[in-house]
C-alpha positions in Angstrom: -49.5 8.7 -21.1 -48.0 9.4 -17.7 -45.0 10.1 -17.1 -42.2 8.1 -15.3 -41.6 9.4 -11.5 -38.2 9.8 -10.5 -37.2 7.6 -8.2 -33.8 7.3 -6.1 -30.7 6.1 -7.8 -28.2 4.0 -5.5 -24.8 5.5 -5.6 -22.5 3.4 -7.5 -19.5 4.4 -5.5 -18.1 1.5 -3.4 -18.0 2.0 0.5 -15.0 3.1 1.4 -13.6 2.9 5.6 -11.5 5.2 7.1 -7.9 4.2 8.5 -9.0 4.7 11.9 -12.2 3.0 12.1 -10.4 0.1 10.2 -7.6 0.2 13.2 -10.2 0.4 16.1 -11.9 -3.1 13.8 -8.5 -4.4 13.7 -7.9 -4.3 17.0 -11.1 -5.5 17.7 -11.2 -8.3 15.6 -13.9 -6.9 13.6 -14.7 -5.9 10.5 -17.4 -4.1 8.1 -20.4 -5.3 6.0 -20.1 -3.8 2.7 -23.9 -3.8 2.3 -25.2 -1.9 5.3 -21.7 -0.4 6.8 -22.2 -2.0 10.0 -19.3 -3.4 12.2 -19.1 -6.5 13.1 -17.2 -8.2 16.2 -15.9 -11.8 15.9 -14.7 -11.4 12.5 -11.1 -12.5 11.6 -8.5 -9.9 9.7 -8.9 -12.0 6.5 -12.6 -12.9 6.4 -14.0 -13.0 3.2 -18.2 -12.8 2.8 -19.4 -13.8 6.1 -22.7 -13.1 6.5 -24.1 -9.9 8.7 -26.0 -10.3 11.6 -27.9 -6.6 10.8 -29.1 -7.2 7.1 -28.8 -10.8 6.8 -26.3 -10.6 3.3 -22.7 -12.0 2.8 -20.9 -8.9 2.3 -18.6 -8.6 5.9 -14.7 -8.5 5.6 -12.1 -8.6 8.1 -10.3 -4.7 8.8 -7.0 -6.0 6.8 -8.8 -7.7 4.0 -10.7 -4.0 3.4 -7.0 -3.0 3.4 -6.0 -4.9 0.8 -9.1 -4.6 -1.4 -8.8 -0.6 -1.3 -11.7 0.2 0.7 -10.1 2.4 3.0 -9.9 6.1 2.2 
């Protein structure tokens, strides 16, 4: 019997933003896909899943909705 090959385990720890790249976003009007961790432009302070133009999934918020969801370390 062979045995199982270790494979890679995705981190369970939620991405987390720091204050000042959630200020430049903010100021920006921008905010951060929670998938990938890419910044997006046109997105408004309270957006809520919009969709990411880099890996295609509904995970982007607005800079002060990561606020209030405690994604900023």
């Amino acid at each position: 019997m062979a045995h199982p090959t270790t494979t890679a385990v995705r981190s369970l720890k939620p991405r987390t933003f720091t204050m000042q790249q959630v200020e430049e976003a903010s100021g920006m009007q921008a905010g951060f896909c929670l998938a990938c961790g890419v910044m997006q432009e046109c997105c408004e302070p309270d957006a809520r899943k919009y969709r990411c133009d880099n890996c295609g999934k509904s995970e982007v918020y607005g800079a002060e909705e990561l606020l209030l969801m405690g994604r900023v370390n």
